[in-house]
Every structure is written in structure tokens, then in C-alpha cells.
TORBALUM-931029 format. One line per 3 residues: number of its first residue (from 1); their letters; for each residue x, y, z of N, C-alpha, C, CB. Coordinates in steps of 0.02 Angstrom, whole numbers, padded with zeros to 5 digits, always signed. Each point is the difference from the previous one (the first is absolute). Glycine has a CB too. Layout:
<pts>
NUM> a> X,Y,Z,X,Y,Z,X,Y,Z,X,Y,Z  ...
</pts>
This chain:
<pts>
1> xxx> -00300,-00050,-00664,-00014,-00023,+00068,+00022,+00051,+00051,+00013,-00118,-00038  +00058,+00160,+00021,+00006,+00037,+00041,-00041,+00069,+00030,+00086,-00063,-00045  -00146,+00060,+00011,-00048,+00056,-00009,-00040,-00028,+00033,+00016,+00051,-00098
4> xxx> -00043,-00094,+00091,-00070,-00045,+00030,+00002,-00007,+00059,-00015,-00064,-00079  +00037,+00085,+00137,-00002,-00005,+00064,-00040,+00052,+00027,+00102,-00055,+00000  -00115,+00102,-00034,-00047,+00074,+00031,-00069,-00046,-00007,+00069,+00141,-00056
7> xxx> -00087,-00187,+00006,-00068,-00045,+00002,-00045,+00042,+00064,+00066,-00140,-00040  -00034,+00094,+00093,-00049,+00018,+00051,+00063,+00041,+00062,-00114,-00127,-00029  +00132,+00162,+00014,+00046,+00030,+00050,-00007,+00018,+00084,+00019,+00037,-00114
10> xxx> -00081,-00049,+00117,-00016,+00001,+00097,+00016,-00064,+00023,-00106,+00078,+00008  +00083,-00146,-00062,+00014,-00046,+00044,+00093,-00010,-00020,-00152,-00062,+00007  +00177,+00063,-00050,+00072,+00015,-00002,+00040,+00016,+00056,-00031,+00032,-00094
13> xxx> -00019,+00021,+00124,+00045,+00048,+00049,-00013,-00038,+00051,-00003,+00120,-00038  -00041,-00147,+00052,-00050,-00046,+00069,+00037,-00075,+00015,-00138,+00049,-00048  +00143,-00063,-00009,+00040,-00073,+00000,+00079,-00006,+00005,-00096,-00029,-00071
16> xxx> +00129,+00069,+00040,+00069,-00032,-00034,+00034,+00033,+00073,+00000,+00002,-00170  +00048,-00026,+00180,+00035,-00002,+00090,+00050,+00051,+00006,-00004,-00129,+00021  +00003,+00173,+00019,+00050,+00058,+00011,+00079,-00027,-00025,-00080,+00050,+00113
19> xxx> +00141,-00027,-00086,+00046,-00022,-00015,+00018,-00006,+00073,+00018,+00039,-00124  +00036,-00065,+00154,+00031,-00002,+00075,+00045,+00068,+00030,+00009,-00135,-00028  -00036,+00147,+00052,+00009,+00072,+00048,+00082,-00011,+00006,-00133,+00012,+00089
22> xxx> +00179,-00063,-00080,+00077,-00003,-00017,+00019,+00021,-00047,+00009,-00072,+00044  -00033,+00053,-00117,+00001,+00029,-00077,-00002,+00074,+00003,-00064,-00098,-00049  -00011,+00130,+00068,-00002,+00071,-00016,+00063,+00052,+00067,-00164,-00029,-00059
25> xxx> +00187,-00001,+00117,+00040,+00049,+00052,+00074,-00018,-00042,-00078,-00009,+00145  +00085,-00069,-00144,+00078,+00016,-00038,+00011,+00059,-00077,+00016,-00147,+00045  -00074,+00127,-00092,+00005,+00064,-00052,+00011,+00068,+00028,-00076,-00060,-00068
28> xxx> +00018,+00043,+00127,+00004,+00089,+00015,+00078,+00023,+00034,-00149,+00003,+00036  +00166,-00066,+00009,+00068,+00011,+00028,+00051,+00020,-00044,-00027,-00076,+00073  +00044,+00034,-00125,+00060,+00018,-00037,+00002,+00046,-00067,+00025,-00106,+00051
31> xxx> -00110,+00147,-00043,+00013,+00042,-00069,+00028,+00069,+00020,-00100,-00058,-00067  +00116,+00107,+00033,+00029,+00068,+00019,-00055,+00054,+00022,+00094,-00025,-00085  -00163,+00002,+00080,-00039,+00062,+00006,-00087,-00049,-00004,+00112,+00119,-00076
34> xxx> -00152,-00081,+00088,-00072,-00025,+00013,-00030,-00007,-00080,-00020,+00068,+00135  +00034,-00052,-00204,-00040,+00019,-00023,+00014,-00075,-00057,-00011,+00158,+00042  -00045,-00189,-00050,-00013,-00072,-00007,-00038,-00011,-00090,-00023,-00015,+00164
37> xxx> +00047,-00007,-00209,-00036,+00017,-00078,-00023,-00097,+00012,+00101,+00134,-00109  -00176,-00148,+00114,-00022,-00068,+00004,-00022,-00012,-00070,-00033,-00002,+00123  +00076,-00041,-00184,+00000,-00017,-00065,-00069,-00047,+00018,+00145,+00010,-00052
40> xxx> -00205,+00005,+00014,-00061,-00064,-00008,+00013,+00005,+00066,-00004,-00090,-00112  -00058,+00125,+00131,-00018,+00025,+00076,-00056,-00038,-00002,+00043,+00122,+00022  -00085,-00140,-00064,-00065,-00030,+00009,-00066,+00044,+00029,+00080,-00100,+00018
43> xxx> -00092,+00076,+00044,-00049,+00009,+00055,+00032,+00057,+00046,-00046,-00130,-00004  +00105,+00117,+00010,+00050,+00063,+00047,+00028,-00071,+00069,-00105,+00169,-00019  +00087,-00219,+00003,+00025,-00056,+00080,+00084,+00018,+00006,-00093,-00137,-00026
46> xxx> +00115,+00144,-00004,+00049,-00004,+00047,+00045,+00094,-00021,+00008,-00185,+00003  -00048,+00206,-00035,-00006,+00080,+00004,-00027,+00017,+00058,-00014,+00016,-00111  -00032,-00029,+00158,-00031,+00013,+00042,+00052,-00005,+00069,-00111,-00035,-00076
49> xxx> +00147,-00027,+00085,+00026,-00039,+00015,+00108,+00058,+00036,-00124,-00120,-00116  +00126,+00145,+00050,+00047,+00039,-00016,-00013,+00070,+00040,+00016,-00066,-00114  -00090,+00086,+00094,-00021,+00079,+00027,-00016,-00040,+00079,-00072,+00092,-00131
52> xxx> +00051,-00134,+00166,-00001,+00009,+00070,+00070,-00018,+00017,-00125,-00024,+00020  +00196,+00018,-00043,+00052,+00015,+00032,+00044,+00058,-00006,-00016,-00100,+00000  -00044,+00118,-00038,+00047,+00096,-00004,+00023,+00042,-00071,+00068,-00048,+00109
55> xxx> -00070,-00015,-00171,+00007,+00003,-00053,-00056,+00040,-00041,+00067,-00097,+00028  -00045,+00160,-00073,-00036,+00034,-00047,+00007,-00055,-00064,+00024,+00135,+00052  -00093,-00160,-00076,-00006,-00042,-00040,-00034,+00008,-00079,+00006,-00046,+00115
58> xxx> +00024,+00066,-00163,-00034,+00003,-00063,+00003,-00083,-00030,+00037,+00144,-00023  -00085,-00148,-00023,-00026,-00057,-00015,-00018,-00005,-00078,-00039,-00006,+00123  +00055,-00025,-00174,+00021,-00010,-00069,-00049,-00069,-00031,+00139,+00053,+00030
61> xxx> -00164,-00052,-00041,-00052,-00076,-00005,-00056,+00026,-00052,+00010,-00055,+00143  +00001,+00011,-00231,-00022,+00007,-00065,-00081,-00014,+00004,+00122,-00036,-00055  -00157,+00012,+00128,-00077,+00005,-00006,-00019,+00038,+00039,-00019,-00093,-00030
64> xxx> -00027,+00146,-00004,-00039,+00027,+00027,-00027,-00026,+00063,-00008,+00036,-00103  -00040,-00099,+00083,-00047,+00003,+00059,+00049,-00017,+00076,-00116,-00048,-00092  +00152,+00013,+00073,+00061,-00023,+00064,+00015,+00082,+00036,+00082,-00124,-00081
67> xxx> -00057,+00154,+00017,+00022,+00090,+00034,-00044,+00015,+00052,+00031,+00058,-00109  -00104,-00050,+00094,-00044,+00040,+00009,-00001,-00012,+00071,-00059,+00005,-00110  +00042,-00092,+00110,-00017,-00028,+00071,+00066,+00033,+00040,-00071,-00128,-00035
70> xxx> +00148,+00119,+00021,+00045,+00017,+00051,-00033,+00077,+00006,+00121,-00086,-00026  -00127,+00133,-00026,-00011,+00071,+00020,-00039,+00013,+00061,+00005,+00021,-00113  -00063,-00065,+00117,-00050,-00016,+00044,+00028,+00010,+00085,-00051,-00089,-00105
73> xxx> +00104,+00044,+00107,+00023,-00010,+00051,+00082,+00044,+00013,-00086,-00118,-00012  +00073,+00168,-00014,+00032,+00074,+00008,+00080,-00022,-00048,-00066,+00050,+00157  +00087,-00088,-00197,+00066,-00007,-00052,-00030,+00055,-00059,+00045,-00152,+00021
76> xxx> +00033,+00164,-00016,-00003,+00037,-00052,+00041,-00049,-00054,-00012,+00122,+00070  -00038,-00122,-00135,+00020,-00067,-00067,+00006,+00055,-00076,-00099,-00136,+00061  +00127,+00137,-00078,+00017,+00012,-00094,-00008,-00071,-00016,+00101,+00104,-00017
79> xxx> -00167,-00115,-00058,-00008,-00039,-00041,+00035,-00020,-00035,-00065,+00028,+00012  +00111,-00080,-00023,+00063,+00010,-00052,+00011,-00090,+00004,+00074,+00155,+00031  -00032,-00173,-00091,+00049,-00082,+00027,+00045,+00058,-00004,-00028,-00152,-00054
82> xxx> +00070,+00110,+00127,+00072,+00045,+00008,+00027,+00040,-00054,+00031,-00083,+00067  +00001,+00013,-00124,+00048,+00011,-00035,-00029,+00058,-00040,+00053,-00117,+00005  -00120,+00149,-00005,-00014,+00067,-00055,-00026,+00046,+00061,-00045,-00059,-00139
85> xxx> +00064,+00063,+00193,-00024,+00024,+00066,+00070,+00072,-00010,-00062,-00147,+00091  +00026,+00218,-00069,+00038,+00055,-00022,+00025,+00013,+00078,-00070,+00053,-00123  +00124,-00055,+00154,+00012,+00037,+00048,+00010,+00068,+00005,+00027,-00090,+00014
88> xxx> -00010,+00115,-00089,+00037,+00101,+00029,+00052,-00019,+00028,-00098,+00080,+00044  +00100,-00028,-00002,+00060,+00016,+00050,-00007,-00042,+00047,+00011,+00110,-00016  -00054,-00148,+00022,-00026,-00038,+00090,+00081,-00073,+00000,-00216,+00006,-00009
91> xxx> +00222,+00006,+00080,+00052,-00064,+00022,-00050,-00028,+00064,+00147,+00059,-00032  -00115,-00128,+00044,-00023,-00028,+00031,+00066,-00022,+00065,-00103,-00022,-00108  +00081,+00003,+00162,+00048,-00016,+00035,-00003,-00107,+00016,-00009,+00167,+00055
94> xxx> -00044,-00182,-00067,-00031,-00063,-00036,-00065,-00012,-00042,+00056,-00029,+00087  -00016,-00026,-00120,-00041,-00033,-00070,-00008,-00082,+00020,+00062,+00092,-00106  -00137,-00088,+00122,-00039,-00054,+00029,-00024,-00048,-00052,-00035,+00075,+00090
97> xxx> +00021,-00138,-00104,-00042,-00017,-00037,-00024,-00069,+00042,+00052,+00064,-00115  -00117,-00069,+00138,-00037,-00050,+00043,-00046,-00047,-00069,-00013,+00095,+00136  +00023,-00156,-00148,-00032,-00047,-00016,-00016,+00036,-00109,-00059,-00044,+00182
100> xxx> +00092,+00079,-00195,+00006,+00064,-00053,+00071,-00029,-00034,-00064,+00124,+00078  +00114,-00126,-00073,+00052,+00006,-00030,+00006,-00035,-00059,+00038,+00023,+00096  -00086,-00092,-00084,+00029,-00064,-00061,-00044,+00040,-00082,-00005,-00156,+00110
103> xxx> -00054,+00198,-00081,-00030,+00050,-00069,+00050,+00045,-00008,-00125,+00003,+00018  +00167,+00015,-00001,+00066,+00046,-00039,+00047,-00001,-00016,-00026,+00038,+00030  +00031,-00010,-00097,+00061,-00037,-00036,+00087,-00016,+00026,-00082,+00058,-00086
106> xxx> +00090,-00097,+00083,+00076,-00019,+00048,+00049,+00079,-00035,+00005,-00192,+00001  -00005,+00183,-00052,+00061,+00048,-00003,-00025,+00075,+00004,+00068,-00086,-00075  -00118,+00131,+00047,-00028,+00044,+00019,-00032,+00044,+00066,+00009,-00057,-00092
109> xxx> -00017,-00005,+00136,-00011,-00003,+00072,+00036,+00032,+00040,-00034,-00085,-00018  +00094,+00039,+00018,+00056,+00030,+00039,+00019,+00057,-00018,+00034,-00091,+00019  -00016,+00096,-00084,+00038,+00053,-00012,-00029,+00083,+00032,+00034,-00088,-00111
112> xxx> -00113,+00066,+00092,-00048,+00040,+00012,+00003,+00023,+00090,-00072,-00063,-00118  +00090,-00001,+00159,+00001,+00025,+00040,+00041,+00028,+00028,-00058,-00049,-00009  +00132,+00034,-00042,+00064,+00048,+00029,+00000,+00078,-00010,+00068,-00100,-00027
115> xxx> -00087,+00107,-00010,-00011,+00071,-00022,-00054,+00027,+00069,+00012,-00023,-00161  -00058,-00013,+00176,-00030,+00039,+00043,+00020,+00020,+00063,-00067,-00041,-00056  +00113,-00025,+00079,+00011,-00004,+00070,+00051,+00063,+00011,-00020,-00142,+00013
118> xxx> +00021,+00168,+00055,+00071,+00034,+00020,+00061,-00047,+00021,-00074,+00094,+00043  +00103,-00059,-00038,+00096,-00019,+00026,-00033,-00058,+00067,+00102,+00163,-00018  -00105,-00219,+00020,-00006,-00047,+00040,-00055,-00025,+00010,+00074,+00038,+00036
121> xxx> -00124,-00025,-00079,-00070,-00008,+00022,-00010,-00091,-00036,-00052,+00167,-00007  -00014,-00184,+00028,+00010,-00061,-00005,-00074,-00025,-00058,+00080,-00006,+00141  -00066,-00047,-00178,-00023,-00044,-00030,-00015,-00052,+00009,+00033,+00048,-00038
124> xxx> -00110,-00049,+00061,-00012,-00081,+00049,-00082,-00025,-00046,+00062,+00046,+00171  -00013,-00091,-00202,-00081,-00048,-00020,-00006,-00064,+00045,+00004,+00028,-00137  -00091,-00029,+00157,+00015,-00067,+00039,-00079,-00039,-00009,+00105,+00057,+00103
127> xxx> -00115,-00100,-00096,-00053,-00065,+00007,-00007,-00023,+00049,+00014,-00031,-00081  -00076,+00004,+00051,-00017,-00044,+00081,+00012,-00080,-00060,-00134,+00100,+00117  +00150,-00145,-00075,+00002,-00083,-00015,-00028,-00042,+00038,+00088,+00013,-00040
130> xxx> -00118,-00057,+00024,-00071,-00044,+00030,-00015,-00034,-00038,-00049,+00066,+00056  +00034,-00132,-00021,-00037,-00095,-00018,-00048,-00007,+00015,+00071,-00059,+00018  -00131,+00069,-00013,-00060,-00022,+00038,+00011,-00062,-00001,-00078,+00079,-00024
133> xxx> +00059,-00130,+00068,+00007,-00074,+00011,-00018,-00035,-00049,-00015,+00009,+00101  +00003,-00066,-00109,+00024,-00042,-00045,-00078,-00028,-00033,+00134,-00030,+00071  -00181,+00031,-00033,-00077,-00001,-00015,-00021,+00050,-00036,-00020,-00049,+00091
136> xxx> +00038,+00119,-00067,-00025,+00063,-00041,+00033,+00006,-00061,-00023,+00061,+00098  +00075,-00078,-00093,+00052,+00026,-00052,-00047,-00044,-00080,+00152,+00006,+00105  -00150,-00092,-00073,-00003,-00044,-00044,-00086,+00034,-00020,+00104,-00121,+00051
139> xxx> -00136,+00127,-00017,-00055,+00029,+00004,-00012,+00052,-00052,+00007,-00029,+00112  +00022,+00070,-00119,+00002,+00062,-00033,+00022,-00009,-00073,+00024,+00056,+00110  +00033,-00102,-00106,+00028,-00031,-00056,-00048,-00025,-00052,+00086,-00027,+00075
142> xxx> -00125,-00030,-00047,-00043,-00027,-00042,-00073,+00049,-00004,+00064,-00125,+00030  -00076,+00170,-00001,-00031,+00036,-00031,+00001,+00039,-00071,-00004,-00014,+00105  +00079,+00033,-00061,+00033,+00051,-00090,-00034,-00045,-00050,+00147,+00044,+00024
145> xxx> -00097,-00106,-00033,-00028,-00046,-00037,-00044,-00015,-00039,+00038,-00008,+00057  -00077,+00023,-00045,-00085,-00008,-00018,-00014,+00061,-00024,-00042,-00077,+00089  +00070,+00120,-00044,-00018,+00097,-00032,+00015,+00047,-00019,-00028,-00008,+00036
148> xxx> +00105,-00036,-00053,+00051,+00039,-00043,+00053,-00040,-00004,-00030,+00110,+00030  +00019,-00152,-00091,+00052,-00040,-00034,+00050,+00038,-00049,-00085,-00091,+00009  +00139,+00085,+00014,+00056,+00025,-00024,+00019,+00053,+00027,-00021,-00043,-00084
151> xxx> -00018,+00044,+00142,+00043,+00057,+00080,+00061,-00028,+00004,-00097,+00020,+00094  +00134,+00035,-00072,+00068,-00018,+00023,-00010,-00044,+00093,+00061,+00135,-00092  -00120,-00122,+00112,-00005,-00048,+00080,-00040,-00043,-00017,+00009,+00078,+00093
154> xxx> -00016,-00113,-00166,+00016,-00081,-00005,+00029,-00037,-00009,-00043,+00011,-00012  +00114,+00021,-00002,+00050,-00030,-00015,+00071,+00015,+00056,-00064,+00005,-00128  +00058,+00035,+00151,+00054,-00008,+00049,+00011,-00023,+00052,+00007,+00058,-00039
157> xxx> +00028,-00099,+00050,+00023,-00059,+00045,+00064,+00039,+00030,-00045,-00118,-00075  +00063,+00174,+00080,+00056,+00012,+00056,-00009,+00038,+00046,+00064,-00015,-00066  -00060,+00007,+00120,-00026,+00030,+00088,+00038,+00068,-00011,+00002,-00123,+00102
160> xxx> -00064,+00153,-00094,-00004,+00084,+00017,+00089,+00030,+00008,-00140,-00016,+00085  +00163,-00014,-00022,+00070,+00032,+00013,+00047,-00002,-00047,-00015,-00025,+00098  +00012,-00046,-00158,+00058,+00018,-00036,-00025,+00034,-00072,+00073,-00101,+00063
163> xxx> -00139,+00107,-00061,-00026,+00056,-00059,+00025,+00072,+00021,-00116,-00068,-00029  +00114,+00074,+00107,-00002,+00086,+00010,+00087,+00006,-00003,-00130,+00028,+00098  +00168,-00074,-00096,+00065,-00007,+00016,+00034,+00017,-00075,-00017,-00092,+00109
166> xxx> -00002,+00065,-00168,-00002,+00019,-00062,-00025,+00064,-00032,-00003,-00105,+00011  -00053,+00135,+00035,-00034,+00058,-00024,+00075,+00060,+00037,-00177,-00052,+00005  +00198,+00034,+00051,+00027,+00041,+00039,+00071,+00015,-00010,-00082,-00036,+00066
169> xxx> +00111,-00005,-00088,+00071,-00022,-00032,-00001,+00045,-00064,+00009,-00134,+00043  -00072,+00137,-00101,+00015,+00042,-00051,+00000,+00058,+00013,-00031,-00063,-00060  -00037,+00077,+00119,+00013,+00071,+00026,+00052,+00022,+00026,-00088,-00007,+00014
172> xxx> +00126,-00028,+00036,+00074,+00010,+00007,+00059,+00014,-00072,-00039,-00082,+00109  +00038,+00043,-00145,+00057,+00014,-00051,-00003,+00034,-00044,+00024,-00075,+00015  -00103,+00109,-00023,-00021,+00071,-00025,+00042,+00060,+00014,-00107,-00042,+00014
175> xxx> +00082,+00019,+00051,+00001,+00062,+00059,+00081,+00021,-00033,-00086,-00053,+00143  +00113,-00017,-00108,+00114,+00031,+00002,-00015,+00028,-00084,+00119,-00137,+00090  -00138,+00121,-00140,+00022,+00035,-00051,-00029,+00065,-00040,+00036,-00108,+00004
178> xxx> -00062,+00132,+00056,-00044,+00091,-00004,+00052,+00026,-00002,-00104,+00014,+00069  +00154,+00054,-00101,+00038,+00060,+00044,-00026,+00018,+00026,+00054,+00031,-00041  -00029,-00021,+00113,+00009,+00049,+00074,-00039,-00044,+00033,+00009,+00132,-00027
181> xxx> -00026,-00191,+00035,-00020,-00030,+00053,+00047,-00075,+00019,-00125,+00065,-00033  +00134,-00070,+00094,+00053,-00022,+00021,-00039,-00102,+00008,+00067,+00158,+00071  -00006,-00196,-00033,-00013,-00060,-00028,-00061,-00003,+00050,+00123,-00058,-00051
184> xxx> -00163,+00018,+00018,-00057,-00036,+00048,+00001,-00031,+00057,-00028,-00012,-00081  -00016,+00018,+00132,+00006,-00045,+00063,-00079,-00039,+00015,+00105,+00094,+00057  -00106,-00148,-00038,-00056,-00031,+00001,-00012,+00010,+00077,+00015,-00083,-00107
187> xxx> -00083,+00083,+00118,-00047,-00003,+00063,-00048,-00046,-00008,+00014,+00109,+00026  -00025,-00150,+00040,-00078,-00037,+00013,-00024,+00004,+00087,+00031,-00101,-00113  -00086,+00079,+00093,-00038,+00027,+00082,-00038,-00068,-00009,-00026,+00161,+00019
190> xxx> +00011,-00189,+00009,-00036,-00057,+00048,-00055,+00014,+00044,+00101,-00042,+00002  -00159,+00030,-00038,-00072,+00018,+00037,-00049,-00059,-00010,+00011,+00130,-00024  -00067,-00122,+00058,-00051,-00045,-00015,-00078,+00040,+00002,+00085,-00101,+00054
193> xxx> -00141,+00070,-00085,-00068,+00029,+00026,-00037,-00072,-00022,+00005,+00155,-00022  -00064,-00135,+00098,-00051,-00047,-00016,-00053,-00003,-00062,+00021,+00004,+00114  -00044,-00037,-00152,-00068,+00022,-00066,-00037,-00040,+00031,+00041,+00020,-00126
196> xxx> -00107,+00028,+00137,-00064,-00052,-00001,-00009,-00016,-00082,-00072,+00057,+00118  -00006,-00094,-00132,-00002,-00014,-00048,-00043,+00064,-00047,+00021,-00130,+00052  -00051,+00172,-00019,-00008,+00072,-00029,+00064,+00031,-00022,-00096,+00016,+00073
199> xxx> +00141,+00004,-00020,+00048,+00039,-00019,+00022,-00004,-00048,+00015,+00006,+00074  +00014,-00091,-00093,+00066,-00028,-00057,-00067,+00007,-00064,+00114,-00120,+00083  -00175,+00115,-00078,-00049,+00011,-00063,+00010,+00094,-00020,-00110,-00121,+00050
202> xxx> +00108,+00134,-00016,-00007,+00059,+00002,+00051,+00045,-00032,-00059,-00035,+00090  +00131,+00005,-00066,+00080,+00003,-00018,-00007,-00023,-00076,+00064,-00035,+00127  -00082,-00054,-00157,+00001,-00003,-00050,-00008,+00040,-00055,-00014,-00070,+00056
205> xxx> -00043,+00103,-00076,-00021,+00034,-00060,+00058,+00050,-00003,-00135,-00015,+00007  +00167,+00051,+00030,+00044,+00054,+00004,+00065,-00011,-00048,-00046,+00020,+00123  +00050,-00088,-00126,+00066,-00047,-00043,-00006,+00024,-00055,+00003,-00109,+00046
208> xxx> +00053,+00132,-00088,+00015,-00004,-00071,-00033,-00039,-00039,+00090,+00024,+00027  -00090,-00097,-00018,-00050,-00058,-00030,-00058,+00008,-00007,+00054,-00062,+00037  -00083,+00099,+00029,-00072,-00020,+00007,-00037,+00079,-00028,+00016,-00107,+00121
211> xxx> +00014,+00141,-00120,-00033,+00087,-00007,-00060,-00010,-00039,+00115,+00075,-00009  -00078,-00085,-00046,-00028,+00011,-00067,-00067,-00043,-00022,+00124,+00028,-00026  -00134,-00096,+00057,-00053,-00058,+00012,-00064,+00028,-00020,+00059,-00055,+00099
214> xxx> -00104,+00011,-00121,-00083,+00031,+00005,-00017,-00050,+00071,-00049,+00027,-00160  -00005,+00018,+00163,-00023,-00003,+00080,-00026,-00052,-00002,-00022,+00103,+00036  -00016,-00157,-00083,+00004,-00088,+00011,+00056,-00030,+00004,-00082,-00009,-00055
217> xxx> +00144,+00022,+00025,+00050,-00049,+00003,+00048,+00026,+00062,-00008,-00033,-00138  +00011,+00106,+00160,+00012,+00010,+00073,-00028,-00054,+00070,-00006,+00122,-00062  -00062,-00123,+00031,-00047,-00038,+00057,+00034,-00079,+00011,-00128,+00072,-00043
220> xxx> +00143,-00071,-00025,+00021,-00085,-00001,+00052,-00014,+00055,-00013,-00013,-00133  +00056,+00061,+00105,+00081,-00005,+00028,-00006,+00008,+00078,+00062,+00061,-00112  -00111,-00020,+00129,+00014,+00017,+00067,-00043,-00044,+00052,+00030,+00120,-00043
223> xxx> -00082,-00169,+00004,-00039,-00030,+00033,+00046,-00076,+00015,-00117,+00075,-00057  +00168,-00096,+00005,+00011,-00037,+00024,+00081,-00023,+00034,-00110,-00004,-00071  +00130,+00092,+00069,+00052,+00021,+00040,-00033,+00007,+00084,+00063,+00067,-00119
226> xxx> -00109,-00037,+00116,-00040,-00018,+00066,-00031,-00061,+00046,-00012,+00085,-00056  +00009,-00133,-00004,-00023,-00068,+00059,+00052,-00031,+00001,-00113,-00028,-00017  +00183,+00052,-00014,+00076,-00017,+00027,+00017,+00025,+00028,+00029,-00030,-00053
229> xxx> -00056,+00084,+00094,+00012,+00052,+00076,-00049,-00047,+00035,+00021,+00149,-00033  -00062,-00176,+00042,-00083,-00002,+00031,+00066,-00088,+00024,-00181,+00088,-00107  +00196,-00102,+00076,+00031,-00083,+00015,+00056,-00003,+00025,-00046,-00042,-00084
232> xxx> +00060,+00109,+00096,+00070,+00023,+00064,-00026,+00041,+00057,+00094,+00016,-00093  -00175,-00044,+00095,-00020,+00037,+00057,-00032,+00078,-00003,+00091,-00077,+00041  -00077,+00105,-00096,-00019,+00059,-00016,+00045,+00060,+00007,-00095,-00052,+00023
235> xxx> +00183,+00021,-00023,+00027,+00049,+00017,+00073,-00002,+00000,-00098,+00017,+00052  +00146,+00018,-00075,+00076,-00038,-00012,+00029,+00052,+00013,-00002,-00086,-00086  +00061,+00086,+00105,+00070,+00030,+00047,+00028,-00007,-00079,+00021,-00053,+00165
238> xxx> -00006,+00125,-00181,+00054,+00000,-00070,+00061,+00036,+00010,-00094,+00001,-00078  +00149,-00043,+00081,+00078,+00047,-00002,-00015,+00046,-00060,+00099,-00098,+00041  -00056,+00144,-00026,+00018,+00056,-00041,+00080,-00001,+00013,-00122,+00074,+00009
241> xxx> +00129,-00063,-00073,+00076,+00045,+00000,+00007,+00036,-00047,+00056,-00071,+00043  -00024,+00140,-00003,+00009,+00077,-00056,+00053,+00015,-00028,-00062,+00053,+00059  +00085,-00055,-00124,+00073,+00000,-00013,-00024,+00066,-00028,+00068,-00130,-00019
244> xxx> +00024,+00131,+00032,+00007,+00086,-00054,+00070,+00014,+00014,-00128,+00073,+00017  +00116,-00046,-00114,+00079,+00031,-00012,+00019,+00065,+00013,+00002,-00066,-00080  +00058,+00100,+00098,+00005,+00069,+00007,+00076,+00005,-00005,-00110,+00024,+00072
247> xxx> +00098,+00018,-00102,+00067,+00051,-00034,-00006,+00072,+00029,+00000,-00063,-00123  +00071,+00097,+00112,+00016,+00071,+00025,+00014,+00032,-00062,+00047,-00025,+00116  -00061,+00082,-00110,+00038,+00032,-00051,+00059,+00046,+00009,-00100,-00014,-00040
250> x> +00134,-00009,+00001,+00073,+00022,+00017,+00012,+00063,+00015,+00033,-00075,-00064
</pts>
């Protein structure tokens, strides 16, 4: 699955939501130097993101077609999964990982990224977390259902925040037990955006779940994730919240 996102990589880049402009100035604030290593860069979003605040950005991400598209939009990417990813001599002054981290291996990861970083540089994985309301959600749900029995989003019954809270916690107790990277500190940011009922269709397919779909049982899912947008008016206000861990290196 972690490969299958280059599928259609323009709309990837078109849909899935920047990160919050607080996220990328505090990284840039507290690292030692501009030069930024983005682990599973994807599309380049929040590589892009990094280079308009001043940051020299190389980019590490195991699909091709994902590479190509960031190359497109001037990143520079090496094809690699991290953990067999060759640096040389290269240091980094931060080690990014946007919506990427949970595909790399907890203990290899870090370690991987201590070695890269310099004397203070920083280690920041972070996510975005989000509920779509309670029509779409259920909506979407019983689609799976029907079009992929024995998905893991037919069976889970626990709200987004305390799944990412579990995902984030291991990434944390990873993290403290790398050498040379110091104890973890947690961050979150508090945002919102409006979805029409194009957009959040549009957003869907981009999901881990949905990538991989044939283009009838896509249709299904999204047709009747859509007249559960169409019965909220055609349009929903979705919180976001961006967590992320970061460590120093000693």
C-alpha cells in the first residue's frame, strides 16, 4: 500500500491539504541551518512548503511516479524506502516526515535519522487528524462494506483522535530509544477547511484504502459518499488537527 499512492499522482498532489504554515516556520525556527531531508516526500506538498521558507530540500520517497511528479515542481528526490536510502557524506540540519512515517520501520527510522542529522538538528514527523461528520463517515463505512469486506474501515469503531494518539505515542517511544536523539516533544495545530462535495470525492481515492480499488467499486464508494455530502447541503466544514513528534539530536 505504501507504493500505491503514485496511482494517479496529480490528483494526490491536487487534493491532499498542505500542512499549517505554524508547523513548517517553527521547524524552520528551531533547526541549526536551512538544509531540510523530507523522508516519503510524495508529490513534494510539504517539500514545496519548506523551499518557499528558505529551506534547501532533498526528498527520499520509494515511488517513482510520486518522485517524478515532485521533480516536476523543481524537488530534488532519490528513489529509495529510507531505511536502504544511501546518504554518503550528506547531513541534514532536519529530518521531516509528513503523513510518511507510520511506512517506516520504528527502530531503523530513527536511528537512520540520527546518523543523518547534525549537532541539534531536528526530527519532526507529523499528520494531519480528521472526522468527516457523522453522515459521510457512516456513509463511507457502509460502502467499504459492500466493497471490501474485511477492510480494516469496517471495522473500526474508534474516532480518528485516539487512533492518531496511539499511532503517535509509538512514534514517540521509538523516537526516546534511537542513540543521539534526545527525549521527544509533542506538537498540535488546530485548523479547519471547507469540502464541497467534489473536493472530499476527489480527496477520497488518494486514501490508503481506496488507491488500489477497480474503477467500478471506486464509483460505488464515492457515489454514495457523495449523496451523504449532497444531504448536508453539498458541503462540510472539517476540523483538522496536525500532530507531530520532534526530537533533537544531541
Amino acid at each position: 500500500m505504501a507504493e500505491s499512492f503514485g496511482v494517479d499522482a496529480e490528483r494526490y498532489d491536487r487534493a491532499r491539504p498542505e500542512y499549517p504554515r505554524k508547523l513548517v516556520d517553527r521547524i524552520v525556527a528551531a533547526s541549526p541551518g536551512p538544509d531540510v531531508l523530507d523522508v516519503g516526500c510524495g508529490t513534494g506538498i510539504e517539500a514545496r512548503q519548506f523551499r518557499a521558507a528558505g529551506c534547501r530540500v532533498l526528498g527520499v520517497d520509494p515511488d517513482a511516479r510520486m518522485a517524478a511528479f515532485a521533480r516536476r515542481g523543481g524537488i530534488d528526490v532519490e528513489v529509495a524506502k529510507f531505511e536502504d536510502w544511501d546518504p554518503g557524506a550528506r547531513t541534514f540540519d532536519a529530518v521531516v516526515a509528513g503523513q510518511a512515517w507510520h511506512w517506516v520501520d520504528p527502530v531503523a527510522g530513527p536511528a537512520k535519522a540520527a546518523r543523518v542529522l547534525r549537532p541539534g538538528g531536528l526530527l519532526v514527523v507529523f499528520a494531519h487528524v480528521f472526522q468527516p461528520p457523522a453522515a459521510v463517515a457512516e456513509a463511507f463505512a457502509a460502502a467499504c462494506r459492500r466493497v471490501l469486506p474485511g477492510s480494516p474501515f469496517t471495522g473500526e469503531t474508534r474516532p480518528a483522535a485516539e487512533i492518531y494518539d496511539v499511532m503517535f505515542s509509538g512514534f514517540a517511544d521509538a523516537i526516546a530509544k534511537a542513540d543521539g536523539l534526545g527525549g521527544p516533544d509533542r506538537w498540535s495545530f488546530e485548523w479547519e477547511r471547507t469540502y464541497t462535495r467534489d473536493e472530499w470525492l476527489d480527496f477520497l481515492p488518494t486514501t490508503g484504502g481506496l488507491t488500489r480499488l477497480p474503477p467500478d467499486a471506486l464509483a460505488e464508494v464515492l457515489s454514495e459518499v457523495g449523496e451523504a455530502i449532497d444531504g448536508l447541503g453539498g458541503s462540510f466544514v472539517l476540523p483538522y488537527t496536525t500532530l507531530a513528534v520532534v526530537a533533537a539530536k544531541a
